[in-house]
BAKETOR-806336 format. One line per field, with one value per residue: residue number from 1; x, y negated, z negated of N, C-alpha, C in turn. Coordinates in nm, 2 decimals, padded with zeros to 4 digits. Example, Ala and Ser with C-alpha at 12.3 -4.5 7.8 and 13.67 -1.06 7.14 Angstrom:
# BAKETOR-806336
pos: c(1:2)
n_x: c(01.32:01.28)
n_y: c(00.57:00.22)
n_z: c(-00.78:-00.71)
ca_x: c(01.23:01.37)
ca_y: c(00.45:00.11)
ca_z: c(-00.78:-00.71)
c_x: c(01.32:01.29)
c_y: c(00.33:00.00)
c_z: c(-00.78:-00.79)
END
This chain:
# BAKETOR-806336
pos: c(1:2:3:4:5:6:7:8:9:10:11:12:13:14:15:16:17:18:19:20:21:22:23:24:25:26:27:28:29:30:31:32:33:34:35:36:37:38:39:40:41:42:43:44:45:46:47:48:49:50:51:52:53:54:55:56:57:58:59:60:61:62:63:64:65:66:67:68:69:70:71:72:73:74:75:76:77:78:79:80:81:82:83:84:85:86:87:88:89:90:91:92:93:94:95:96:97:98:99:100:101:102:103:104:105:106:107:108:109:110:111:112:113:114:115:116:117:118:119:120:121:122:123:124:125:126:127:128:129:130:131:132:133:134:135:136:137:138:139:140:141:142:143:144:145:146:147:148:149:150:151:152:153:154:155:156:157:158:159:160:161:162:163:164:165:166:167:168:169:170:171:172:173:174:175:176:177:178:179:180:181:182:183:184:185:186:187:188:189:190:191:192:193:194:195:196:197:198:199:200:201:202:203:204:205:206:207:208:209:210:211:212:213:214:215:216:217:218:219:220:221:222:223:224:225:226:227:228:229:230:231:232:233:234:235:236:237:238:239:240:241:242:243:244:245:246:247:248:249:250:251:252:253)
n_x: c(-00.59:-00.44:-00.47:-00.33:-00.21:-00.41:-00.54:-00.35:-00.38:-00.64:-00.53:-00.41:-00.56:-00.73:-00.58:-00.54:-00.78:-00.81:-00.61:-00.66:-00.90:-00.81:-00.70:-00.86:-00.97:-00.78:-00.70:-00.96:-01.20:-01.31:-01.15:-00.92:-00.96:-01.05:-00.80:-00.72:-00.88:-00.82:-00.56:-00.55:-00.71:-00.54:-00.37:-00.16:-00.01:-00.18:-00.11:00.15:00.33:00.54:00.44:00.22:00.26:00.40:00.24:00.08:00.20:00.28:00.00:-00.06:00.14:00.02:-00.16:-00.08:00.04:00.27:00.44:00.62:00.78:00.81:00.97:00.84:00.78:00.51:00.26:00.00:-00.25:-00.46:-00.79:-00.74:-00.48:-00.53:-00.67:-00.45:-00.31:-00.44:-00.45:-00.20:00.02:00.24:00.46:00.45:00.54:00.75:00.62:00.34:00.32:00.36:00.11:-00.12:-00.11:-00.16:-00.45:-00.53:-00.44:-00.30:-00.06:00.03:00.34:00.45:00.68:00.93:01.10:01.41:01.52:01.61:01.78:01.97:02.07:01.95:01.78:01.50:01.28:01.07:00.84:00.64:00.51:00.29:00.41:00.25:00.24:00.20:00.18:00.08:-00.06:-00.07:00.18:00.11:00.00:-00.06:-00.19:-00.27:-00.21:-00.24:-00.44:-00.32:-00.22:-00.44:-00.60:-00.82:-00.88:-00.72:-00.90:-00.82:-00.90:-00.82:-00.95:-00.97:-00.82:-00.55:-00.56:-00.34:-00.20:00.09:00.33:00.52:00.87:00.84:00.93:01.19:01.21:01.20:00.92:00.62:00.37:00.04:-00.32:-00.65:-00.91:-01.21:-01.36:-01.56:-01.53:-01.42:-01.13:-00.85:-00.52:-00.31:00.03:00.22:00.60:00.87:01.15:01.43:01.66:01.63:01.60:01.65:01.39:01.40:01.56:01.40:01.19:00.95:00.95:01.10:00.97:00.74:00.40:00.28:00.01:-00.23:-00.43:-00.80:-01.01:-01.35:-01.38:-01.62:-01.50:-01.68:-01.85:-01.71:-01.63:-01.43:-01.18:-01.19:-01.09:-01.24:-01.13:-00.83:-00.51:-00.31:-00.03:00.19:00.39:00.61:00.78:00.89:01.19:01.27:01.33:01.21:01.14:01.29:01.42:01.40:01.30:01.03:00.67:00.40:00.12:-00.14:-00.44)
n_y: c(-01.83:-01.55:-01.27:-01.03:-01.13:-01.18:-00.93:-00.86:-00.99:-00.91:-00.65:-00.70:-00.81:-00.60:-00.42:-00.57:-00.56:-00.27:-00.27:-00.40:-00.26:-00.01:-00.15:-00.20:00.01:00.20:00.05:00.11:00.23:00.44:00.60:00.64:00.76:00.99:01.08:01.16:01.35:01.54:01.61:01.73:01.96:02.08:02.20:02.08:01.81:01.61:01.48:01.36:01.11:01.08:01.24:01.19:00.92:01.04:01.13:00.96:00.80:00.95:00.95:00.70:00.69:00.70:00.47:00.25:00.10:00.07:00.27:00.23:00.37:00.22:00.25:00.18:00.07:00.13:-00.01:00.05:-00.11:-00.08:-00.23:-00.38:-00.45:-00.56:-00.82:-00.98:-01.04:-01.17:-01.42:-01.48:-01.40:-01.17:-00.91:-00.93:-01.03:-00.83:-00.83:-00.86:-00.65:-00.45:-00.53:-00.55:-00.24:-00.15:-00.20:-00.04:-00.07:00.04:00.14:00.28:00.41:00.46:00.58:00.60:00.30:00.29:00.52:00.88:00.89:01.07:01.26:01.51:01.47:01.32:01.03:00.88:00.63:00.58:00.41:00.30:00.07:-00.11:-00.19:-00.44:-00.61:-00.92:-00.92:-00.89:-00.78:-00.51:-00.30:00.07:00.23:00.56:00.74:00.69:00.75:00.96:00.87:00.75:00.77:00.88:00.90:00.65:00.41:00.39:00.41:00.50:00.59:00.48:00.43:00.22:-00.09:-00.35:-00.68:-00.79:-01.03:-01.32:-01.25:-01.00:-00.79:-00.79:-00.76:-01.01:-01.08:-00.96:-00.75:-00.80:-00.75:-00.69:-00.48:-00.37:-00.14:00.05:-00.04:-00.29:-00.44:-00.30:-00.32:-00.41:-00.30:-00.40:-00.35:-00.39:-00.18:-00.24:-00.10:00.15:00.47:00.73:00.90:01.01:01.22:01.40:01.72:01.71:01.46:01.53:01.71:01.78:01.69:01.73:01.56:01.40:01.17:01.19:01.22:01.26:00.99:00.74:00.47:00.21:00.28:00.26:00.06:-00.23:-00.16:-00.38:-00.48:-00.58:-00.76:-00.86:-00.79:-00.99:-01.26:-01.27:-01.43:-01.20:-01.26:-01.48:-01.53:-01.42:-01.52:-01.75:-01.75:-02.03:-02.03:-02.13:-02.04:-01.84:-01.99:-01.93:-01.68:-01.77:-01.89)
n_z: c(04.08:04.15:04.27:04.21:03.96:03.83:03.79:03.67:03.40:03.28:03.22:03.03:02.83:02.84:02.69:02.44:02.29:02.26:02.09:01.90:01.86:01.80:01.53:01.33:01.28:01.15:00.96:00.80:00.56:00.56:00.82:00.64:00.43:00.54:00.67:00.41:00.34:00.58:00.55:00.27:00.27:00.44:00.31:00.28:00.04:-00.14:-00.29:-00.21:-00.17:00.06:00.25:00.33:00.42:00.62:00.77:00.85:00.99:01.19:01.34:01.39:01.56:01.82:01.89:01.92:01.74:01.52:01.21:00.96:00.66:00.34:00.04:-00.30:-00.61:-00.81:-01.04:-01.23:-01.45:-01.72:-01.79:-02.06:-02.05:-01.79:-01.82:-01.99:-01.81:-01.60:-01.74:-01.85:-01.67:-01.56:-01.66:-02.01:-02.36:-02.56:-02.83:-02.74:-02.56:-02.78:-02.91:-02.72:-02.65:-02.85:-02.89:-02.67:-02.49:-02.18:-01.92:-01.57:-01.42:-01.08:-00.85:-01.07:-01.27:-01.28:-01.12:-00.98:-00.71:-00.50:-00.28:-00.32:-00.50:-00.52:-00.66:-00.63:-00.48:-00.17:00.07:00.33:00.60:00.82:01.13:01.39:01.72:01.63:01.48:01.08:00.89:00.73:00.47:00.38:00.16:00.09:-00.15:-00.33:-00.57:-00.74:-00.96:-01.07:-01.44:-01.63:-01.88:-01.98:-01.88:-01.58:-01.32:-00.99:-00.70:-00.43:-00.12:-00.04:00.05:00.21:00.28:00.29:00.07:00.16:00.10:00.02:00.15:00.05:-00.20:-00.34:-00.41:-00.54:-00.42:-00.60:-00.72:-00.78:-00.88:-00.93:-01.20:-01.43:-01.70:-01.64:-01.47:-01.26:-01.27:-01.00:-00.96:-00.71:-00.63:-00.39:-00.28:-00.21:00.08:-00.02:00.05:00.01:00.07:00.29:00.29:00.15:00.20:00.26:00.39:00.67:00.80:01.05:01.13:01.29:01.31:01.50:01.63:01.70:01.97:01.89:01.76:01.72:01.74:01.73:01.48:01.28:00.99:00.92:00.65:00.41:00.08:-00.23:-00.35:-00.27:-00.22:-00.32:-00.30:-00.62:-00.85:-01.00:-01.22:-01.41:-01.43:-01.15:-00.87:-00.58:-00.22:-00.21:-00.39:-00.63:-00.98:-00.98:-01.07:-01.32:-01.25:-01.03:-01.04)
ca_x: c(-00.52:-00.41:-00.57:-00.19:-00.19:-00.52:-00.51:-00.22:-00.44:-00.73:-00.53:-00.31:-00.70:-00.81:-00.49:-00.50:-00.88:-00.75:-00.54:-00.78:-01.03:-00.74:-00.62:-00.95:-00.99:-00.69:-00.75:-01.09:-01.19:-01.34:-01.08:-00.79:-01.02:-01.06:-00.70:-00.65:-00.96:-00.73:-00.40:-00.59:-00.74:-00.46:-00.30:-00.04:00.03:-00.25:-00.01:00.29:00.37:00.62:00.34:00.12:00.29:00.49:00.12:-00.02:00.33:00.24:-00.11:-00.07:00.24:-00.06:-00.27:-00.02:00.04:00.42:00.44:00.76:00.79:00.86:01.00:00.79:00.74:00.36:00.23:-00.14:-00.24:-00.58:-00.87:-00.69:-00.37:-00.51:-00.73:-00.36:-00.19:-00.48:-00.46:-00.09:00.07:00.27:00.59:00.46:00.66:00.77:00.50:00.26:00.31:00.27:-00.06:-00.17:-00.08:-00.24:-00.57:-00.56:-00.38:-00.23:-00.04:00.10:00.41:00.46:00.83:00.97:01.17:01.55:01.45:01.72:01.79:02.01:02.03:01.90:01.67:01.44:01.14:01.02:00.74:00.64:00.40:00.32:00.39:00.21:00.25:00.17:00.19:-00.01:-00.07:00.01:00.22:00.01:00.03:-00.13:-00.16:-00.36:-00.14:-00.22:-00.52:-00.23:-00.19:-00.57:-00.60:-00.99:-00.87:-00.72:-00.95:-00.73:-00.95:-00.75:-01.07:-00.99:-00.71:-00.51:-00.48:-00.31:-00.10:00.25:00.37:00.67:00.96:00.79:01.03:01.35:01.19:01.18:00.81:00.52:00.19:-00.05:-00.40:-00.74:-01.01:-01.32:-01.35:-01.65:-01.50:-01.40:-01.06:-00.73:-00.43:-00.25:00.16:00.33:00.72:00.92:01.30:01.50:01.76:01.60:01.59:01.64:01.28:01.43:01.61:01.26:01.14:00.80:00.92:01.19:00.91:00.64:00.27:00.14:-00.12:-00.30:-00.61:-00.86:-01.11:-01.46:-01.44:-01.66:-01.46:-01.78:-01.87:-01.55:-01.61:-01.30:-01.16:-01.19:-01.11:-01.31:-01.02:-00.72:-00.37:-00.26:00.12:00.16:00.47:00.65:00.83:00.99:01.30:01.26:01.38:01.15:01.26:01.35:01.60:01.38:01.23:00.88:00.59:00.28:00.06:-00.28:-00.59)
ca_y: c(-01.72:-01.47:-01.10:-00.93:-01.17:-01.17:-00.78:-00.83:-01.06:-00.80:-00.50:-00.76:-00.84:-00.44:-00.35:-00.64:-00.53:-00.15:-00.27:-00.48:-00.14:00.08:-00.14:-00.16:00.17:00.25:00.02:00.11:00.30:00.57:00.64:00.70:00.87:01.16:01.17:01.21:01.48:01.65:01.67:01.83:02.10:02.13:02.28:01.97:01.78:01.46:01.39:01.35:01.00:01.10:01.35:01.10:00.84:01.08:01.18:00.84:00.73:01.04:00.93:00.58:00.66:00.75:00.40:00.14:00.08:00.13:00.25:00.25:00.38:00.14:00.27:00.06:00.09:00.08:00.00:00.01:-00.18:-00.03:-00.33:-00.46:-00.50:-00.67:-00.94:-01.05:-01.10:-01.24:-01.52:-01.54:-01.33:-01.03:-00.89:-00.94:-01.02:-00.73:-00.84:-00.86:-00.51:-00.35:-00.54:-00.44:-00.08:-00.08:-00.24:00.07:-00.13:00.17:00.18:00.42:00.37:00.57:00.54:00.54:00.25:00.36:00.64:00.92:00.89:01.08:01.35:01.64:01.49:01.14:01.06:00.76:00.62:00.53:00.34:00.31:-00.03:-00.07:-00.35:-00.46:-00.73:-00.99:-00.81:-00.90:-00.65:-00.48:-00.14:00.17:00.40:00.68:00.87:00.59:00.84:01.03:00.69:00.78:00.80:00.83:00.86:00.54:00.31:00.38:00.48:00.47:00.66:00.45:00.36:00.04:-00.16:-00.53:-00.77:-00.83:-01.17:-01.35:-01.19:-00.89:-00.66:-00.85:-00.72:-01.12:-01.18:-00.86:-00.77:-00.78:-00.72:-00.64:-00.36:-00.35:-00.02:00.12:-00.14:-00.42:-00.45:-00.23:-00.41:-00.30:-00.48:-00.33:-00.40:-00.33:-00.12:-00.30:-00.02:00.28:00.55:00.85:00.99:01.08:01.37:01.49:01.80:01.65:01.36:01.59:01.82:01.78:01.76:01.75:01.48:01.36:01.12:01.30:01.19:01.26:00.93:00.63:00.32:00.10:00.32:00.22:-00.04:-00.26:-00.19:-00.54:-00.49:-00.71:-00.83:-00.79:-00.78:-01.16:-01.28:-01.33:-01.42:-01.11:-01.30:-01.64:-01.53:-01.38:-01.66:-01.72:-01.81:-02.19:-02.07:-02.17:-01.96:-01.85:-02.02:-01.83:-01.66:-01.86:-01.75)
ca_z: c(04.02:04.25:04.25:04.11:03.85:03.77:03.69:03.48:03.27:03.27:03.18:02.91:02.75:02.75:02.60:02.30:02.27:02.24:02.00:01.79:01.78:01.69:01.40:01.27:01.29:01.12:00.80:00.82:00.41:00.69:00.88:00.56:00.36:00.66:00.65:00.28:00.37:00.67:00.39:00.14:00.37:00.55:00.19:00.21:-00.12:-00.12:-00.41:-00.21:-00.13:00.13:00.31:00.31:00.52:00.77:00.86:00.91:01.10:01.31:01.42:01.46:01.71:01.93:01.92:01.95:01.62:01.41:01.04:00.90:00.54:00.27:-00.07:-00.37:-00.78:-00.83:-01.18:-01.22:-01.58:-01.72:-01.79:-02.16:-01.93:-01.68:-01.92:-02.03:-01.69:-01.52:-01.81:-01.92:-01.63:-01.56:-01.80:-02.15:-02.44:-02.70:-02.91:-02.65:-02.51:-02.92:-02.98:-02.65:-02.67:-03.01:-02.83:-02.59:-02.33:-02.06:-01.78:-01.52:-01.29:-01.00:-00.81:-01.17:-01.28:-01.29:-01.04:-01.02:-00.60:-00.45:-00.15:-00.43:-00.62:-00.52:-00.75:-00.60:-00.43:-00.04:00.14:00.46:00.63:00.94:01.22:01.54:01.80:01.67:01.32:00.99:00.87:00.63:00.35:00.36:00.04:00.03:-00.23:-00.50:-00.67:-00.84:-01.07:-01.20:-01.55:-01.63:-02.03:-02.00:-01.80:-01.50:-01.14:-00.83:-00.62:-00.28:-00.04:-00.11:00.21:00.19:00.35:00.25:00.07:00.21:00.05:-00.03:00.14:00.03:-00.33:-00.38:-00.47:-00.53:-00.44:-00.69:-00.70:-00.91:-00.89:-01.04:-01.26:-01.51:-01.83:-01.63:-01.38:-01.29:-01.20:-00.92:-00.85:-00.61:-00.59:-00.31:-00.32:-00.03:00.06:-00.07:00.17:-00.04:00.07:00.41:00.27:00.16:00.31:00.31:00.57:00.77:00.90:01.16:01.05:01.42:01.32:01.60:01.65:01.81:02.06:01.86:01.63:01.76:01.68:01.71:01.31:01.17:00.95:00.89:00.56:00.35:-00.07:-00.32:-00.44:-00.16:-00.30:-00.31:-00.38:-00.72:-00.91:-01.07:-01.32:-01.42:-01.40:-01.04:-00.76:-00.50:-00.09:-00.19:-00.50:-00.79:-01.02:-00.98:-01.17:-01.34:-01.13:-00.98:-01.14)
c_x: c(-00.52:-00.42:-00.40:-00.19:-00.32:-00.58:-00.45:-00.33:-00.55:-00.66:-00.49:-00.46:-00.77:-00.71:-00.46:-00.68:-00.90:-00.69:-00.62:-00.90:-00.96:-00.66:-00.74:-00.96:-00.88:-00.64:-00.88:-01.09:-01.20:-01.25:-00.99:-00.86:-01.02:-00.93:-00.65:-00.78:-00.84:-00.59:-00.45:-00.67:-00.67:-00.39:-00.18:-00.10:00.00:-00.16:00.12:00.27:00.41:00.48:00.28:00.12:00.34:00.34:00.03:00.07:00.25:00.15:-00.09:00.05:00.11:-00.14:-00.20:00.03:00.17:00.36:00.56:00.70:00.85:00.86:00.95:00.79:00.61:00.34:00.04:-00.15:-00.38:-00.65:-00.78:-00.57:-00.42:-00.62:-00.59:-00.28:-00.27:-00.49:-00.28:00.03:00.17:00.41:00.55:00.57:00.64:00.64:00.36:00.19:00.26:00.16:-00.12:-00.19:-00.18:-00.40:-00.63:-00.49:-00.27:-00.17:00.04:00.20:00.45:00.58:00.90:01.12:01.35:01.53:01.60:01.70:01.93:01.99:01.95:01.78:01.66:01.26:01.08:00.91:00.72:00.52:00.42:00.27:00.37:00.17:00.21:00.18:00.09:-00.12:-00.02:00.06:00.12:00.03:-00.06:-00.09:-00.25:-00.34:-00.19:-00.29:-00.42:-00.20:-00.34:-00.55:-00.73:-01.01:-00.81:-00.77:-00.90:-00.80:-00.87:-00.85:-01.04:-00.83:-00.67:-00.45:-00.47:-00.23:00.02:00.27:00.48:00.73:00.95:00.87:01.15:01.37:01.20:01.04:00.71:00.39:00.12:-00.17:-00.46:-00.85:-01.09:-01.37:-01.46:-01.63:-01.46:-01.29:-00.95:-00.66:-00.37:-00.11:00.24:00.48:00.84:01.10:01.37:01.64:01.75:01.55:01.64:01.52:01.36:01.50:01.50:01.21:01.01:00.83:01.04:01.08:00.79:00.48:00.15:00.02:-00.14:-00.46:-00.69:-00.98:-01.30:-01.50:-01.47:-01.63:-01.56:-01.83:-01.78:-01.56:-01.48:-01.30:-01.09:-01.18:-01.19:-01.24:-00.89:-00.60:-00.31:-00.06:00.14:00.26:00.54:00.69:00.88:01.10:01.36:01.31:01.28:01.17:01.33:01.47:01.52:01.27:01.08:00.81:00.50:00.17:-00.06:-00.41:-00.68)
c_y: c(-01.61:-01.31:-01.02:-01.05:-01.21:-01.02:-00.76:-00.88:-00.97:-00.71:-00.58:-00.75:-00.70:-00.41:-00.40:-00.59:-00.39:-00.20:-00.35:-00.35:-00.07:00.01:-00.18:-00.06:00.20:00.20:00.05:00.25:00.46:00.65:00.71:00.79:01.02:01.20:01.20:01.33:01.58:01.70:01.71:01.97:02.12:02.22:02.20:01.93:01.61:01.36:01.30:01.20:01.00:01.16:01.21:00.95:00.88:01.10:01.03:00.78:00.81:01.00:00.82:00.56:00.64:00.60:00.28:00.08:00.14:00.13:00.29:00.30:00.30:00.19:00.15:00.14:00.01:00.10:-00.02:-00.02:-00.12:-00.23:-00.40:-00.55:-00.60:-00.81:-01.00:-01.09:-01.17:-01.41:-01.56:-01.47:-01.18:-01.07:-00.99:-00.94:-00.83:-00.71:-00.84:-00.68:-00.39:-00.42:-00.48:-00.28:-00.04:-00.10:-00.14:00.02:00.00:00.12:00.31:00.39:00.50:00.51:00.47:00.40:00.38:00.52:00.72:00.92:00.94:01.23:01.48:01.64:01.33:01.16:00.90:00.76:00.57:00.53:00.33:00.22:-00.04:-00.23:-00.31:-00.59:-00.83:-01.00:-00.88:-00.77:-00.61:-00.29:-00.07:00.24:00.46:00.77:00.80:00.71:00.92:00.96:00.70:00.83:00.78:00.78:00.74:00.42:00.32:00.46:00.41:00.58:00.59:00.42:00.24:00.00:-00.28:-00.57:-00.80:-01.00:-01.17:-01.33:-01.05:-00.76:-00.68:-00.81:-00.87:-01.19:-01.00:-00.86:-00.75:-00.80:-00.68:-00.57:-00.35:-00.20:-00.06:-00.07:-00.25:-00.43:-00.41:-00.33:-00.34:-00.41:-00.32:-00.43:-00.29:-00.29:-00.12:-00.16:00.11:00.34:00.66:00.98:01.08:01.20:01.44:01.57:01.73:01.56:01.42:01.65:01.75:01.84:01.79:01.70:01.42:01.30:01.14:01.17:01.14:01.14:00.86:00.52:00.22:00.14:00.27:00.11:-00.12:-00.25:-00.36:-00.53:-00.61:-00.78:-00.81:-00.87:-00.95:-01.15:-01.36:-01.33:-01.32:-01.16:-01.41:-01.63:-01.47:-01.50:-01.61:-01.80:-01.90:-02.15:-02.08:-02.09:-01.99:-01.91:-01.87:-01.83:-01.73:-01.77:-01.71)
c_z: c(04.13:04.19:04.17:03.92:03.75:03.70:03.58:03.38:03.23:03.17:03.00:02.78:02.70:02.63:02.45:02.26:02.23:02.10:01.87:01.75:01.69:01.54:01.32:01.19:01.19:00.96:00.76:00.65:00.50:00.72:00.69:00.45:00.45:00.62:00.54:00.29:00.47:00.57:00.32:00.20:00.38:00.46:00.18:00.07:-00.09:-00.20:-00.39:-00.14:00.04:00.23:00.38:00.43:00.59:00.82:00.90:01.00:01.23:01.39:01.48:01.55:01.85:02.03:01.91:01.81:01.58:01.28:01.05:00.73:00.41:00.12:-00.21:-00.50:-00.76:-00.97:-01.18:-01.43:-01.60:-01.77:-01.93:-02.11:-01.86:-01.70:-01.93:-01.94:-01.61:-01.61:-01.85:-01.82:-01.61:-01.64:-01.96:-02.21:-02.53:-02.74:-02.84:-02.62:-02.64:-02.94:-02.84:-02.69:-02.80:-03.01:-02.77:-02.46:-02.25:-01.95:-01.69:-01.43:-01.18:-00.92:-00.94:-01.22:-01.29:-01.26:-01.00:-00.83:-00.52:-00.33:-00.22:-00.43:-00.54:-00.65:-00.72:-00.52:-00.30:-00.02:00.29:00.52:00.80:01.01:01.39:01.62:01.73:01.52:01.21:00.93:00.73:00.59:00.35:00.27:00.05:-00.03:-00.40:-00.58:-00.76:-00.94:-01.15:-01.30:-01.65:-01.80:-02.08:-01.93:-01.65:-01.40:-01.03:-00.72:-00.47:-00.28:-00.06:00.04:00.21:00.27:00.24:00.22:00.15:00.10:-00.03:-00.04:00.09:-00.13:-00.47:-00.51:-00.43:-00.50:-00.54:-00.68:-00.80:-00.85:-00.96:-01.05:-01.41:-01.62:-01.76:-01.47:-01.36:-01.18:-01.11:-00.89:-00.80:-00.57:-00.50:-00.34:-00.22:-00.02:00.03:00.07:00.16:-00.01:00.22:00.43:00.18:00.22:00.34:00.40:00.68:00.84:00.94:01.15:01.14:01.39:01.48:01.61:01.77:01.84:01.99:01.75:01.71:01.67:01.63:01.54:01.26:01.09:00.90:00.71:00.47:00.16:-00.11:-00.34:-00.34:-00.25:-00.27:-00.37:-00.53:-00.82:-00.98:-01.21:-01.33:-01.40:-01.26:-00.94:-00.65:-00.34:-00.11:-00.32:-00.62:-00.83:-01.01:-01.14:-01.23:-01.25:-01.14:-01.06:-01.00)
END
């Protein structure tokens, strides 16, 4: 191997090695908790969805890392809820949803169904999908805590960081996922809204929050963030079509 091309391969190994600390680092519980610490000092709105992911776009321009913004409907199910979908799956019947309900069964959606979207007014929800060379693309929330509901079983206390199914963004097939909470487990499905892109006339993602990742963190602390339970692909509904054309089964236990 010849000394020019032997650099290349040097610098090619620091720079995938760079890139392996910073995406650590960047799903790391550590790390997105600070920045939902810097937005709540700062006197932004921890609440805002929108906020939320222009300031993590912002930082991770710095470390090699893309986030794009991805428009989603998140439903969190409190523990009654999510006993009935982890055994009989997600969208109850009628009757399902009144004995629930009458059980105590809760939930909460955030980017409300039939969401009013236009240049005015958006009321929807965004995440912040973050890729790299080499990467599975994978979701950052740190806005979910506004979805806690402590009077109905319902803690969203940490950041939700997962991997994307295939056809996730095509609004094909959802993520879903479970949380262990006080009484038992909160559901978490996240479905994506292909085409939505109402937030962008949001003052919260037009203006400039001058994030920047600063110098004084030591990567080698960072523990990689890993859930107990990480968001798996898991049928939305039977009547949903999944890549091949035929409708989805019930979801895996």
């Amino acid at each position: 191997m010849g000394r020019s091309a032997k650099l290349k391969k040097e610098r090619n190994e620091a720079k995938r090695r760079l890139l392996d600390e910073n995406w650590a680092y960047f799903t790391s519980g550590r790390f997105l908790g600070e920045v939902q610490r810097l937005i709540r000092d700062s006197g932004a709105n921890l609440d805002s969805s929108v906020t939320c992911a222009k300031v993590l776009q912002e930082i991770a321009g710095e470390l090699l890392l893309d986030i794009q913004p991805v428009s989603v409907e998140v439903t969190v199910y409190n523990s009654i809820f999510t006993e009935h979908i982890a055994e009989h799956g997600l969208n109850p019947s009628e009757e399902d949803m009144h004995r629930l309900g009458e059980e105590g069964g809760r939930f909460v959606v955030l980017g409300p169904r039939n969401q009013k979207n236009d240049e005015e007014n958006w009321y929807g929800y965004v995440v912040a999908l973050m890729t790299a060379k080499g990467k599975p693309p994978t979701v950052l929330d740190i806005s979910i805590g506004q979805a806690t509901r402590l009077e109905y079983g319902i803690s969203c206390n940490r950041p939700m960081v997962f991997g994307i199914p295939d056809g996730f963004l095509a609004g094909t097939h959802v993520a879903v996922g479970f949380q262990p909470v006080a009484d038992g487990k909160n559901c978490y499905v996240y479905k994506a809204i292909p085409g939505d892109k109402g937030f962008e006339k949001v003052l919260d993602w037009v203006r400039s929050y001058g994030a920047k990742a600063h110098d004084s963190v030591d990567f080698g602390d960072m523990p990689e963030k890993t859930p107990e339970e990480p968001l798996v692909d898991v049928p939305p509904a039977p009547q949903l079509l999944g890549p091949d054309g035929n409708p989805l089964g019930p979801p895996s236990e």
